[in-house]
C-alpha positions as CSV (number, residue, x, y, z in Angstrom):
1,X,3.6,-38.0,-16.2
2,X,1.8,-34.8,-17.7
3,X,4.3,-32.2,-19.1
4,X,6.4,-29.4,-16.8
5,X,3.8,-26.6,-18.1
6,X,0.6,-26.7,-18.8
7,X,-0.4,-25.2,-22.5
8,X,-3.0,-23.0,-21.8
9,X,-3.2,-20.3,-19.2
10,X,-6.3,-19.4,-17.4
11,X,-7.8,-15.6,-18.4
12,X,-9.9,-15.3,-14.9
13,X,-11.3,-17.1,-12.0
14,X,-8.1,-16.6,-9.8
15,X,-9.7,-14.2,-6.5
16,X,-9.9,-16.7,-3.5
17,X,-12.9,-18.3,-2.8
18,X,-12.6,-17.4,0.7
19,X,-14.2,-13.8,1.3
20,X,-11.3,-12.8,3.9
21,X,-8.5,-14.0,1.9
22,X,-10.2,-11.9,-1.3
23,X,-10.4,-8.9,0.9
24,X,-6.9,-8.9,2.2
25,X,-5.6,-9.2,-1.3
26,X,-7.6,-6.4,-2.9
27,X,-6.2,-3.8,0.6
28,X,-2.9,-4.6,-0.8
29,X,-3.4,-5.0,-4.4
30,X,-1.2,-1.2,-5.6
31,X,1.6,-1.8,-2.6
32,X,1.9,-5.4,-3.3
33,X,2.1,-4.5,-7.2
34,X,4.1,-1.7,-7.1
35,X,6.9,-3.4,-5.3
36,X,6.6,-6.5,-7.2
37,X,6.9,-3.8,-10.6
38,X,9.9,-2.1,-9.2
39,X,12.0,-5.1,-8.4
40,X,11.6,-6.6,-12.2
41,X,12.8,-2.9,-13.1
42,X,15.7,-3.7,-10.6
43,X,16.2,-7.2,-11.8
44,X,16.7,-6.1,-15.3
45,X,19.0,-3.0,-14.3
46,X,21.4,-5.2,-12.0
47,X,21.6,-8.2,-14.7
48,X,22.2,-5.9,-17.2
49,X,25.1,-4.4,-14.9
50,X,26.5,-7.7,-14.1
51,X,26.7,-8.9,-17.7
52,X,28.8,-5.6,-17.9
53,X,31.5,-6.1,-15.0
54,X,31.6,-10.0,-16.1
55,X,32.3,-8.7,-19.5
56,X,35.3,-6.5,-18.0
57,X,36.9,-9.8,-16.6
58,X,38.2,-11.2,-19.7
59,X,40.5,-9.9,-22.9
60,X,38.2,-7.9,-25.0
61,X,39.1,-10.5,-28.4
62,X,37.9,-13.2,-26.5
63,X,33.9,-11.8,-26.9
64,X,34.0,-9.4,-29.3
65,X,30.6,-9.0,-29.0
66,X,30.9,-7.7,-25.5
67,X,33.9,-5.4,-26.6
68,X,32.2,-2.3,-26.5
69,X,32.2,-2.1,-22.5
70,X,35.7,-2.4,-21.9
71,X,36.1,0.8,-24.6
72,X,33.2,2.0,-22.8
73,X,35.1,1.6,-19.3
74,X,38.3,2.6,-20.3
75,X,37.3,6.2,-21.6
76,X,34.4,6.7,-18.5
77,X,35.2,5.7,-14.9
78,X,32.2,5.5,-13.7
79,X,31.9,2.8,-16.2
80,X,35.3,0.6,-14.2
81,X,34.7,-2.7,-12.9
82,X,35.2,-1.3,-9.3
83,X,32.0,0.8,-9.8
84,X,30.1,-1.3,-12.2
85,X,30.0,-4.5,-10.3
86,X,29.3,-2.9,-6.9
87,X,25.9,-1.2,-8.5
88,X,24.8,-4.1,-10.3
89,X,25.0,-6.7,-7.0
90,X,23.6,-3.4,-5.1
91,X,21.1,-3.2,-7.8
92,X,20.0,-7.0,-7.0
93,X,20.0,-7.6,-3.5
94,X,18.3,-3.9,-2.6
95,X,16.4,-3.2,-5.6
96,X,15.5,-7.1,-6.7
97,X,15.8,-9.2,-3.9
98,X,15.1,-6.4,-0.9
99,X,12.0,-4.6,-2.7
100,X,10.5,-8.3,-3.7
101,X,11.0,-9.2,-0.3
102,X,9.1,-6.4,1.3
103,X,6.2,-6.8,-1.5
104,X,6.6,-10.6,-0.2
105,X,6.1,-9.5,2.9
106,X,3.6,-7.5,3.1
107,X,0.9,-9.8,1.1
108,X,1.9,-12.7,3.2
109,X,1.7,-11.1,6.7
110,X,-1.3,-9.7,6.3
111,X,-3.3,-13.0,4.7
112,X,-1.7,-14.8,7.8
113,X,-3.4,-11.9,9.8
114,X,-6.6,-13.2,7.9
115,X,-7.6,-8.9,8.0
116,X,-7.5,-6.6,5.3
117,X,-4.6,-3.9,5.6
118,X,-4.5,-0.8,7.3
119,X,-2.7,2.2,5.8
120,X,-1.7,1.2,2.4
121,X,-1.2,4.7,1.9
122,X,2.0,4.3,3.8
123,X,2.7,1.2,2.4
124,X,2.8,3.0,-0.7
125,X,4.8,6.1,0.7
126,X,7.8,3.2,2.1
127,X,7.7,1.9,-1.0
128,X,8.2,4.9,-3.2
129,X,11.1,6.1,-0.5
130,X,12.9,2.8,-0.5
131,X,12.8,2.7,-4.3
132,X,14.3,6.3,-4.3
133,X,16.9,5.3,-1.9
134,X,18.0,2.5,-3.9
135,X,18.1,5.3,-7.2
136,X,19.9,7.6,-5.2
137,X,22.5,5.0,-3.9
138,X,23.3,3.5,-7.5
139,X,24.2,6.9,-8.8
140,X,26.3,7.4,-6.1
141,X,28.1,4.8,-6.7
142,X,28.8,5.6,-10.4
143,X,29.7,8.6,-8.9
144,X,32.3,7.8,-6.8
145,X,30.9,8.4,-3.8
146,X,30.9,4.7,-2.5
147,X,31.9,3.8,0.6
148,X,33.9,0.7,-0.5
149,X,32.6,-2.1,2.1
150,X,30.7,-4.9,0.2
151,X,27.4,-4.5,0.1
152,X,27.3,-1.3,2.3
153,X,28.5,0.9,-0.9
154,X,25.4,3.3,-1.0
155,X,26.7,6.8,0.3
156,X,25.2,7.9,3.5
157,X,22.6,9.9,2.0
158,X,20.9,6.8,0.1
159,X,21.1,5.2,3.5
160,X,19.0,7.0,5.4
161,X,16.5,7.3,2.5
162,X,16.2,3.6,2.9
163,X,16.0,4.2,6.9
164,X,13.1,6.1,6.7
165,X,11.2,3.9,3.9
166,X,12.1,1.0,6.1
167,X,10.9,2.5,9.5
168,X,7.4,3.5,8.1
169,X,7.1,-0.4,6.3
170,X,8.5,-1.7,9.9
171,X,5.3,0.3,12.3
172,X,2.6,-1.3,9.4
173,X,4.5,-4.6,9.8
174,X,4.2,-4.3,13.6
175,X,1.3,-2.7,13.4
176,X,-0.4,-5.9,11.2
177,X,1.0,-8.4,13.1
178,X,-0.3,-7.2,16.0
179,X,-3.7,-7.1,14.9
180,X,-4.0,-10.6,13.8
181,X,-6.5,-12.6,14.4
182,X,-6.4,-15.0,16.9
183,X,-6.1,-19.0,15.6
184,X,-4.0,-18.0,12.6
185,X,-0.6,-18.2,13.2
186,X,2.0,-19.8,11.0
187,X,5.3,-21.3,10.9
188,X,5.4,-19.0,7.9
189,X,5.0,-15.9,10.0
190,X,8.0,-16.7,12.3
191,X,10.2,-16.8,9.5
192,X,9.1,-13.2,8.0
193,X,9.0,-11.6,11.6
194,X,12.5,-13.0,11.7
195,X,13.8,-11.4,8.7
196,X,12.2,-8.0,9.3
197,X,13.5,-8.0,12.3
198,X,17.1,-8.8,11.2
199,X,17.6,-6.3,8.4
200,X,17.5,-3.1,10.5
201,X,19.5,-4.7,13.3
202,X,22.0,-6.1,10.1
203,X,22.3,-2.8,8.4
204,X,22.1,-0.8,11.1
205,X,25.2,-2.1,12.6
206,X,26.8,-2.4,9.4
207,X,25.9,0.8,7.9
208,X,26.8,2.7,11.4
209,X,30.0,0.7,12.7
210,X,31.7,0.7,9.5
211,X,30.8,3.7,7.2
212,X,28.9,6.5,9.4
213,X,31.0,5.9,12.8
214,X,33.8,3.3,12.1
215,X,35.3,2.0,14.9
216,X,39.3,2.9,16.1
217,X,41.3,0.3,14.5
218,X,43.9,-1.1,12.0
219,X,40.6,-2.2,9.3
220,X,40.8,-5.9,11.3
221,X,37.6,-4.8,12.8
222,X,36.3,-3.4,9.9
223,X,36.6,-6.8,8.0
224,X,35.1,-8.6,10.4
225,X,31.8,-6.3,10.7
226,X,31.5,-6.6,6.7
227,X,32.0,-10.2,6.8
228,X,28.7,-10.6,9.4
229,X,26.6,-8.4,7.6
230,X,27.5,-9.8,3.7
231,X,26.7,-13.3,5.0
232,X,23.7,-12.1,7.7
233,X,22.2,-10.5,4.9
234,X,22.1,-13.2,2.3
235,X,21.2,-15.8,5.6
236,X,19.3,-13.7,8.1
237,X,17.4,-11.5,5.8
238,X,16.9,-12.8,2.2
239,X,16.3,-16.8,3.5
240,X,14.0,-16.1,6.0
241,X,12.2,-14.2,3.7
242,X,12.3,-16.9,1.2
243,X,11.8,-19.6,3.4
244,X,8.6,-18.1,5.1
245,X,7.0,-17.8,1.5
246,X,8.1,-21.5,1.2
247,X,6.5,-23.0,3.7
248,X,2.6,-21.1,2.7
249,X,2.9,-21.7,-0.6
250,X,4.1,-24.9,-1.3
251,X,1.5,-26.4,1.3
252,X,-1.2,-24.1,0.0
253,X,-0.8,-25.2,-3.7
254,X,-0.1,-28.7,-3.7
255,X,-2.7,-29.6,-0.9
256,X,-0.5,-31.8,1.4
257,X,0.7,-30.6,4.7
258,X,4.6,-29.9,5.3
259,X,6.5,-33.4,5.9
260,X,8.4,-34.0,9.1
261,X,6.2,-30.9,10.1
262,X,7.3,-31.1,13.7
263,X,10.7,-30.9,13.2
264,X,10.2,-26.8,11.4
265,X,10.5,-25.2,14.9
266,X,14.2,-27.2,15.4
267,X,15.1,-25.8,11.8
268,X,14.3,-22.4,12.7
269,X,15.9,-22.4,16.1
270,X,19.1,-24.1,14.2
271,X,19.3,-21.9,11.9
272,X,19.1,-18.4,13.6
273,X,21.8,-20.1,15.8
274,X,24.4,-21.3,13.2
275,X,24.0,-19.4,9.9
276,X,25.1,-16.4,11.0
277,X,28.5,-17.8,12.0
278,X,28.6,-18.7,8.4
279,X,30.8,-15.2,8.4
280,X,33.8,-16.7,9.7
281,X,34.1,-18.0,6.3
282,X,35.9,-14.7,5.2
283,X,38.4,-14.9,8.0
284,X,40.5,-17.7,7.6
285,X,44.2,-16.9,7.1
286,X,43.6,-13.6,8.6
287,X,44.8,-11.6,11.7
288,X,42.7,-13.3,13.6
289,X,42.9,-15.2,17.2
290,X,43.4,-19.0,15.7
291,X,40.7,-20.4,18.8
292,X,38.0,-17.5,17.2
293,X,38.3,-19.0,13.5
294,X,38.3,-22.7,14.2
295,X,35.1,-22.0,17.0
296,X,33.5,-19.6,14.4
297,X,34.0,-22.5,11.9
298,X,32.7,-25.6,14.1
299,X,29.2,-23.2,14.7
300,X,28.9,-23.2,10.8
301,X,29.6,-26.0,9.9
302,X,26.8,-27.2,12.3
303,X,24.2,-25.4,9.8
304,X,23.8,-28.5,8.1
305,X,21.1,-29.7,11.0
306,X,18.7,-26.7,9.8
307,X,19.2,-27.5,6.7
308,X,19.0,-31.0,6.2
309,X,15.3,-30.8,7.7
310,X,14.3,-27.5,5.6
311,X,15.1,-29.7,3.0
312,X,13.4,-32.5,4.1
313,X,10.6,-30.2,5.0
314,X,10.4,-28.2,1.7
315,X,11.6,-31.1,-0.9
316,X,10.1,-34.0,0.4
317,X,7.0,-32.2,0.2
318,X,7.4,-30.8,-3.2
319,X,8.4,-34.3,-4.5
320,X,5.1,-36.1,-2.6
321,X,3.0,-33.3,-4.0
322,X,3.8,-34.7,-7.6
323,X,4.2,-38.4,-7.3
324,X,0.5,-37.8,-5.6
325,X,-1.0,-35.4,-8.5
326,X,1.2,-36.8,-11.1
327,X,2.0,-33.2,-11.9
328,X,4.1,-30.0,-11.2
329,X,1.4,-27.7,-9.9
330,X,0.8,-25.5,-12.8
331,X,2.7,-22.9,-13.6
332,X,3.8,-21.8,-10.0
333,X,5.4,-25.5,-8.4
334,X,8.3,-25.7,-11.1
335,X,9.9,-22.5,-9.7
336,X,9.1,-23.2,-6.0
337,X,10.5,-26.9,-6.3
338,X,13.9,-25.6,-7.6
339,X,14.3,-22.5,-4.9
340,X,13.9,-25.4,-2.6
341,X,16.7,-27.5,-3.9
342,X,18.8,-24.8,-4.5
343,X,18.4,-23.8,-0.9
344,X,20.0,-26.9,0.3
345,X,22.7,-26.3,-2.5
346,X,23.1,-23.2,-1.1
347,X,23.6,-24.4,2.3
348,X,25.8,-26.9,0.9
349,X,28.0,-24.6,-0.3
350,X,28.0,-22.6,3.1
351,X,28.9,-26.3,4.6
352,X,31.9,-26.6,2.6
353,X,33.2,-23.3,3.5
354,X,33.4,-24.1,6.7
355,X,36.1,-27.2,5.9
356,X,39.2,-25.4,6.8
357,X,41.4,-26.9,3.7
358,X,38.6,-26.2,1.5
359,X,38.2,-22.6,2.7
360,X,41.5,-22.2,2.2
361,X,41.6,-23.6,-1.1
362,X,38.5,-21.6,-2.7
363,X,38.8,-18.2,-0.3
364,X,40.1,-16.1,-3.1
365,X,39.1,-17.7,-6.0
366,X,36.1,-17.6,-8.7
367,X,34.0,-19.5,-5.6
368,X,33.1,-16.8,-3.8
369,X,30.9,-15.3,-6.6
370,X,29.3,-18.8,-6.9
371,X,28.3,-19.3,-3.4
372,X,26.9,-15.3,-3.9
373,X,24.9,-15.9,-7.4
374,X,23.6,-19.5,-5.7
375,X,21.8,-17.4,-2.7
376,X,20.8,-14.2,-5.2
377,X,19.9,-15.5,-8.5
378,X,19.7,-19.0,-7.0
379,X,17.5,-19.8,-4.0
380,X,16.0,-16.2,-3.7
381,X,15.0,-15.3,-7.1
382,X,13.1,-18.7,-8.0
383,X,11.2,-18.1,-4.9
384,X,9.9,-14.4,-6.0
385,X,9.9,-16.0,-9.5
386,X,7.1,-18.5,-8.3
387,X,5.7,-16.0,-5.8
388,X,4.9,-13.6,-8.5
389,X,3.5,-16.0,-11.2
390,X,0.9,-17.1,-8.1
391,X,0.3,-13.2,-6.5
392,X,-0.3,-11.1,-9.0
393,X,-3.4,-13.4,-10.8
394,X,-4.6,-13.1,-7.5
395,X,-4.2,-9.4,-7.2
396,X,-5.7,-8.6,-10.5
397,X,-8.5,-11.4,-11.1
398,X,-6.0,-11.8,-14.7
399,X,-4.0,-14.9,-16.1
400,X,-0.6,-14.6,-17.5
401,X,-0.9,-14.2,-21.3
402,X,1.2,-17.3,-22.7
403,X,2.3,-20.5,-21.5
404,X,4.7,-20.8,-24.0
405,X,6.9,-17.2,-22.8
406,X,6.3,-18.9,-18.8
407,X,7.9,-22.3,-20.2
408,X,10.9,-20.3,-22.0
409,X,12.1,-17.9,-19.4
410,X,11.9,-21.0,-17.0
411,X,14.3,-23.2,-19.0
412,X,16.4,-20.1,-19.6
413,X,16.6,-19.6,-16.2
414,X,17.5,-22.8,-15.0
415,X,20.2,-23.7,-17.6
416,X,21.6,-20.1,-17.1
417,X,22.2,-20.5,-13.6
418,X,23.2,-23.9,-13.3
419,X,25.7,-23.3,-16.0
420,X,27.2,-20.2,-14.2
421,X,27.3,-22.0,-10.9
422,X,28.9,-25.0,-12.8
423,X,31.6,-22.7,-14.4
424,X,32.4,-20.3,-11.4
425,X,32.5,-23.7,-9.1
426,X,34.7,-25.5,-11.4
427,X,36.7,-22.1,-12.4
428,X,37.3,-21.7,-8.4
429,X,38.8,-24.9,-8.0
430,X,41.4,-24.8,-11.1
431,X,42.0,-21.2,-9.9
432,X,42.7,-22.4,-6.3
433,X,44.8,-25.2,-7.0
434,X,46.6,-23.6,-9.2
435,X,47.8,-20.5,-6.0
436,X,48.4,-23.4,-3.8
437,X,51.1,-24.5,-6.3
438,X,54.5,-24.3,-4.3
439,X,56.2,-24.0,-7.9
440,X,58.1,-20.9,-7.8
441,X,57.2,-19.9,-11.9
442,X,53.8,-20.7,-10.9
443,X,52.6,-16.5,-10.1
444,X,49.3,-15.0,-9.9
445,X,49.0,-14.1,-13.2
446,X,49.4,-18.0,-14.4
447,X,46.2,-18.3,-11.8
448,X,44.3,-15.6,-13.6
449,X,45.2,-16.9,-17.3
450,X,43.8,-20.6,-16.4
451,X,40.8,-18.8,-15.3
452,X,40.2,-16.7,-18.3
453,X,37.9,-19.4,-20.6
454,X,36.2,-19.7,-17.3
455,X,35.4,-16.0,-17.1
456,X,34.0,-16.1,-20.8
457,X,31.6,-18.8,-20.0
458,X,30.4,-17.1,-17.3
459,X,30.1,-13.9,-19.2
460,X,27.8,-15.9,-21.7
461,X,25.8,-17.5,-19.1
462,X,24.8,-14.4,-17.2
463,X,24.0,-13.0,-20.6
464,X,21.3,-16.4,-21.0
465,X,20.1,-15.4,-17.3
466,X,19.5,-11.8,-18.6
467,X,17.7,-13.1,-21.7
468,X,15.2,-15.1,-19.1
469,X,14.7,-11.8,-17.1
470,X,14.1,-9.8,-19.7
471,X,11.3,-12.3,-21.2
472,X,9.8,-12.5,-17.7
473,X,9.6,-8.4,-17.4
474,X,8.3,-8.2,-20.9
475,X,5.6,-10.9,-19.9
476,X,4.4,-9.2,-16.7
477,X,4.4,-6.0,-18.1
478,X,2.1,-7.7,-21.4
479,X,-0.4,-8.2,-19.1
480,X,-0.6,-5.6,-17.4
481,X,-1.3,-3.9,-20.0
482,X,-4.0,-6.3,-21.1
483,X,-5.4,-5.6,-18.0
484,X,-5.4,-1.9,-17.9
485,X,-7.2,-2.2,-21.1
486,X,-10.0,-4.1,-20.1
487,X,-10.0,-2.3,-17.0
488,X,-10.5,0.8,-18.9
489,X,-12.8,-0.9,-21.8
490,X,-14.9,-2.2,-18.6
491,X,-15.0,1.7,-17.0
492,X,-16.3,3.0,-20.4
493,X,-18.9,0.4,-21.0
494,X,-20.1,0.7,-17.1
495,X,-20.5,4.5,-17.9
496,X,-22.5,4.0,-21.2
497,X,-25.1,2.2,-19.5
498,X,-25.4,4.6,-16.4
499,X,-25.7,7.4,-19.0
500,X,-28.3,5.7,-21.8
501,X,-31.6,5.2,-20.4
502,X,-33.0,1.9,-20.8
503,X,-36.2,1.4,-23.2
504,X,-39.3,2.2,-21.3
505,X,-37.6,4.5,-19.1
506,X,-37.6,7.5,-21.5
507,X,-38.7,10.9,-20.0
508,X,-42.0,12.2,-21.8
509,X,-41.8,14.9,-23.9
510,X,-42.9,18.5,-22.3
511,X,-46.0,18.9,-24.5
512,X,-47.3,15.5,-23.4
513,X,-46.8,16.2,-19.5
514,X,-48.5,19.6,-20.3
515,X,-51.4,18.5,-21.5
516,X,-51.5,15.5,-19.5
């Protein structure tokens, strides 16, 4: 079999052969781009933020390297864990995962619409808006001003900064869709439409019912609306999203149509039915009615149906694709393949939840970040990882500038997260066995020292993670350089020869068209 990578990279030659598809991609070229830029920029800031709180979770000895933060925290508050960590998985799932997502989005609704895009002056406009939205939350978070629900900590002024960036992206998505042309649709497009339509309806409600207008209550309430929208968000918005770029791309580059094809529209259905009773997860053991918790788990643990055929779908494909071609793909399959598997890892994980002796074993233990890392740096970030290695050739008619950087951040990226998902997993377990110890000595501060080595290996993983991120921002932003500099080397040149005459093209001399 021929290696993962291939050695070379290709300079040029990557705008479609087909005259629509080159048309589309050149009408969404800067918004495409310019989200794609801003969530590496968000990638880096959130990793760098999570290397931070992770480094807060263990004695400051025990990494001396790392030691600075904790001094850092403990003479800033706005530097605390309890604001730290908040920003940096705000920073990811808004700023990385959220901006990708709508840069996804964008280039692959309107190739499926097989017509060039209208307005990408407001596609620029949402973009710059949502971008600011996500600024202006952060700093309100290190500010103090958050509102304390998970993943609904942006102050209310951030929020409706990302309203209105999200209502002028959802009338062009609308707007696109509608405009199609006819003969092109895809099961692709039903995932996307899907997710666009969930995240306003997710945050919405979230955003309204528990910060702006909570409801009258005793906080039950309050836990129950943050437990929907954490897990709608990671399996309503950021997997339909990812699946949808799934199923065009790995079709589209390994030239075999989707296995077990006919079964997509029962994984779809399945899906939007169960996963979002995955929430019920967060409620076990808690002031609940009993027949609401077991029902609510039953549902979920029915979302093994959708995701045993995604996987068959997706996988199966993948895994035909290279015992047919004897290869990977190139560059782009290696990153696609393992979003796909960790998909059904992820769902895995949500499958497990939903045991009632394992949810009550792992509920409030090292777990819980696991199952979180395996959907955000997991599943979702492979897929924008692959998606950007094939879209933005394609936008700028330029290769990537080295094999060998593509190769390294690859194998960074896959032993980092599989290491932290290894140690949190494994931490989790230790951790929860060790609270379900009916041995009176046996306190929560025994469960947090057996945890601690757990905590440092973490730490040192998500530091290998941030190492692959950063290689993968400074390659993208290598060539674009490269390619503003030929682009402005191929302006200057193109103005030289419309300003020097050509030989024989000379204008005569006065004197000669006198006397002539």
């Amino acid at each position: 079999m021929a290696t993962l990578f291939p050695t070379k990279v290709a300079p040029r030659g990557f705008v479609s052969t087909d005259p629509e598809l080159a048309a589309v991609d050149a009408s969404v070229r800067w918004p495409v781009l310019i989200c794609l830029l801003s969530a590496v920029h968000w990638m880096v800031v959130g990793t760098f933020l999570l290397v931070y709180a992770s480094s807060l979770t263990h004695p400051q000895d025990s990494l001396p390297i790392l030691g600075w933060f904790i001094d850092l925290s403990a003479n800033f508050s706005m530097f605390t864990y309890g604001r730290v960590y908040p920003a940096g998985m705000d920073a990811l799932v808004y700023g990385w995962c959220s901006t990708a997502g709508l840069g996804l989005a964008v280039w692959l609704l309107a190739r499926m619409s097989r017509a060039p895009a209208c307005a990408p002056g407001a596609l620029m406009t949402a973009v710059i808006f949502w971008n600011l939205g996500v600024a202006v939350g952060l700093t309100g978070i290190f500010l103090g001003d958050s509102t304390s629900a998970e993943l609904l900590e942006f102050p209310t002024y951030a929020s409706w900064i990302l309203w209105f960036a999200y209502a002028i992206f959802a009338l062009w998505a609308v707007a696109t869709y509608l405009g199609r042309r006819p003969g092109y649709d895809h099961i692709a497009q039903t995932w996307i439409l899907v997710g666009l339509f969930a995240f306003p309806w997710l945050y919405g409600a979230g955003s309204t019912l528990i910060t702006s207008h909570p409801l009258p209550g005793s906080g039950v309430i309050q836990a129950v609306i943050d437990a929907w929208y954490v897990h709608g968000i990671y399996t309503l918005w950021l997997a339909p999203i990812g699946l949808g770029t799934l199923y065009y791309l790995i079709p589209k580059i390994s030239s075999l149509p989707i296995r077990f094809g006919t079964k997509a529209q029962i994984a779809f259905w399945t899906w939007i039915i169960f996963a979002p009773w995955t929430a019920v997860h967060d409620l076990v053991g808690g002031p609940f009615p009993a027949e609401t918790v077991t029902v609510g788990l039953i549902m979920s643990g029915l979302i093994f149906i959708p995701v045993a055929i995604i996987g068959m779908n997706l996988v199966s494909t993948s895994f035909a694709a290279e015992e047919q071609q004897g290869h990977h793909g190139g560059i782009v399959f290696p990153f696609l393949v393992l979003a796909s598997v960790l998909f059904v890892a992820a769902g895995i994980s949500e499958q497990l939840l939903s045991i009632r002796s394992v949810n009550e074993l792992l509920r409030f233990t090292m777990f819980r970040e696991c199952n979180t890392l395996l959907w955000v740096y997991g599943f979702f970030s492979y897929v924008v990882f692959g998606s950007i290695y094939y879209i933005v050739p394609r936008l700028l008619d330029f290769g990537w500038r080295s094999a060998l950087l593509i190769k390294i951040h690859y194998y960074t990226s896959v032993y980092g997260i599989l290491l932290v998902l290894a140690m949190l997993g494994f931490g989790g377990v230790m951790q929860g066995n060790t609270l379900e110890n009916s041995d009176p000595h046996v306190t929560i501060v025994t469960a947090t020292g057996v945890i601690v080595s757990f905590h440092i290996a973490a730490t040192m993983c998500i530091s290998l993670i941030a190492i692959g991120n950063g290689i993968f921002a400074f390659h993208l932003g290598w060539m674009l350089i490269d390619w503003l500099r030929l682009r402005v080397r191929g302006n200057r040149l193109a103005s030289e020869i419309l300003v020097e005459p050509y030989e024989g093209d000379f204008a005569k001399p006065a004197s000669e068209e006198v006397v002539a």
